[in-house]
BALOBA-1460 file (C-alpha; in Angstrom, 3 decimals):
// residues 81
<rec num="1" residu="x" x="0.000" y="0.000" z="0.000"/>
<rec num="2" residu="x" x="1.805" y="3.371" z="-0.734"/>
<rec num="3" residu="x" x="1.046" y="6.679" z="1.610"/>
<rec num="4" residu="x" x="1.342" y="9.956" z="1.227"/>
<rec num="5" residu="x" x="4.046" y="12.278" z="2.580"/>
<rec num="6" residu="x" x="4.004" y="15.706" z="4.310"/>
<rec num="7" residu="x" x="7.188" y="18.141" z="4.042"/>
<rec num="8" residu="x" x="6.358" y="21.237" z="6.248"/>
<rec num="9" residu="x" x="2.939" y="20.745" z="5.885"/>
<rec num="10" residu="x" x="3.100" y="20.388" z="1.793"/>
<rec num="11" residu="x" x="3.283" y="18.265" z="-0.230"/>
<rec num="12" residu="x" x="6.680" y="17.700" z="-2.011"/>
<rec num="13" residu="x" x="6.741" y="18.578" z="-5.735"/>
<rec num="14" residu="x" x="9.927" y="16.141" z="-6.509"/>
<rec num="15" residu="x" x="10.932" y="12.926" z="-5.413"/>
<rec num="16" residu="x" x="14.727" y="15.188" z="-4.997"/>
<rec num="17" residu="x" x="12.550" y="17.254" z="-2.387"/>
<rec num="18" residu="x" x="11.631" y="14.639" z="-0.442"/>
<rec num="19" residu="x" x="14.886" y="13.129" z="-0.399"/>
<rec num="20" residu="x" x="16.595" y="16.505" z="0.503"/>
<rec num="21" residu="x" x="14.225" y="17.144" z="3.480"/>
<rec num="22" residu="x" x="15.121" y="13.417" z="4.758"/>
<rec num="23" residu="x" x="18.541" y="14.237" z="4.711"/>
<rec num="24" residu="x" x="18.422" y="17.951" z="6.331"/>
<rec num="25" residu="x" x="15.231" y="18.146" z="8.442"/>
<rec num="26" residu="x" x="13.793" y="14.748" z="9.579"/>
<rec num="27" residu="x" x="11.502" y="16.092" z="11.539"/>
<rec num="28" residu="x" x="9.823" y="17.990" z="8.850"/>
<rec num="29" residu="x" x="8.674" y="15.423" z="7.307"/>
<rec num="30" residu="x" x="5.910" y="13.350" z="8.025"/>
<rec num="31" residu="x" x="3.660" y="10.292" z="6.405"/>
<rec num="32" residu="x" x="0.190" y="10.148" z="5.647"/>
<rec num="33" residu="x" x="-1.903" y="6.619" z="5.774"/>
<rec num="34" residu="x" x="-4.264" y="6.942" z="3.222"/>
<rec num="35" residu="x" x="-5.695" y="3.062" z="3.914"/>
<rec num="36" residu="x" x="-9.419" y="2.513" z="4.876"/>
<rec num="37" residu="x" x="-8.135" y="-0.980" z="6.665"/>
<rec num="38" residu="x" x="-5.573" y="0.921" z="8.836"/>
<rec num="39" residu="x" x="-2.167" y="-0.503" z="9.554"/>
<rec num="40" residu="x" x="-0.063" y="2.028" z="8.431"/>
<rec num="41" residu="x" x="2.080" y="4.497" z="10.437"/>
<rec num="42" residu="x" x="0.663" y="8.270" z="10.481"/>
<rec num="43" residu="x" x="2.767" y="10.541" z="12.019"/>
<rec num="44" residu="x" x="6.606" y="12.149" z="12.089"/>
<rec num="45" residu="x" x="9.449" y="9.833" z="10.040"/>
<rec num="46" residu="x" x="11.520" y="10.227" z="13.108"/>
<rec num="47" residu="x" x="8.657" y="7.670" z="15.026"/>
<rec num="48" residu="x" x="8.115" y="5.366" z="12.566"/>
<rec num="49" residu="x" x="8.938" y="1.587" z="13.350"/>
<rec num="50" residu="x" x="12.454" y="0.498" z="12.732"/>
<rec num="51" residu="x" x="13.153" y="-0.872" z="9.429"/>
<rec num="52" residu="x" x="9.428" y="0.017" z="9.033"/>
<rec num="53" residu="x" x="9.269" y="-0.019" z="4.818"/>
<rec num="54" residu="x" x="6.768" y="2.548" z="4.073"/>
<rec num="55" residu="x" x="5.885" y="3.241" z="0.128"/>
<rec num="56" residu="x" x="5.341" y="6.397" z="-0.802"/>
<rec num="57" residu="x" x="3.429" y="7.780" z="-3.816"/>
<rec num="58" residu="x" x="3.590" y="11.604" z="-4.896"/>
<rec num="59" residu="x" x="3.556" y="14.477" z="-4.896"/>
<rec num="60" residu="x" x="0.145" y="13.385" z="-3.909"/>
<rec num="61" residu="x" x="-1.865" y="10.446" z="-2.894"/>
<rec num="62" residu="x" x="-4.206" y="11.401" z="-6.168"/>
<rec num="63" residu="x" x="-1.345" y="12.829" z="-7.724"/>
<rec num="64" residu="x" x="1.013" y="9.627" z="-8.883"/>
<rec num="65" residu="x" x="4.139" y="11.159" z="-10.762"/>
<rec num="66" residu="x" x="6.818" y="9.560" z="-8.441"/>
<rec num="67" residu="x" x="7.244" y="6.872" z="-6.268"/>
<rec num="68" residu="x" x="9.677" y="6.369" z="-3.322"/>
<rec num="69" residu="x" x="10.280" y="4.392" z="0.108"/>
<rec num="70" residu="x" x="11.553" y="5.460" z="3.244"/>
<rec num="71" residu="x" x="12.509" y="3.264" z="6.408"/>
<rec num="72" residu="x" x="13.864" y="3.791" z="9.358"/>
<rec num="73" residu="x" x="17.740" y="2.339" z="10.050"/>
<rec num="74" residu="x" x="18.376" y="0.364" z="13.210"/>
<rec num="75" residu="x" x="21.595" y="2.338" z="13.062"/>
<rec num="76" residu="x" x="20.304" y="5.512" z="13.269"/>
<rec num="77" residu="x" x="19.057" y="7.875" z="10.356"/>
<rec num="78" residu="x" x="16.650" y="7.124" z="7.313"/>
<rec num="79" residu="x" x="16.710" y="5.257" z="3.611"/>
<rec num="80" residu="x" x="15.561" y="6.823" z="0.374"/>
<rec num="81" residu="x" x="14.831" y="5.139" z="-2.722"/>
C-alpha cells in the first residue's frame, strides 16, 4: 500500500525534495496513511517503526508522478529510494 508524505505541511513537488528534506530536516517530514483498513504508520518519520518499509506515492496520494520508500535504520538515520 503506498502513503502519502508531508514536508512542512506540503506536499513535495519532486521525489529530490523529499529526499533533501530526509537528509536535512527529519523532523519535517511526516507520512500520511491513506488506507481505509488501517495498519499504516501516520505521524513524524523520526517515530516510525524500525526498518518500518513505508511506500510512498507523490507528490500526492491522487497525484502519482513519483514513487519512493523510506525506512527507518536500526543504526540511526533514514533510507531513500
Amino acid at each position: 500500500m503506498t502513503q502519502g508524505v508531508y514536508v512542512n505541511g506540503q506536499y513535495p513537488r519532486t521525489k529530490q525534495e523529499l529526499v533533501e528534506a530526509v537528509k536535512s530536516a527529519p523532523d519535517s517530514v511526516r507520512l500520511i496513511a491513506t488506507s481505509l483498513h488501517g495498519g499504516e504508520f501516520d505521524g513524524p518519520i523520526s517515530r516510525m517503526p524500525l526498518e518500518y518499509p513505508c511506500y510512498i506515492v507523490g507528490p500526492s496520494p491522487a497525484q502519482r508522478k513519483w514513487y519512493a520508500n523510506i525506512r527507518r535504520l536500526r543504526t540511526g538515520g533514514f533510507r531513500v529510494r
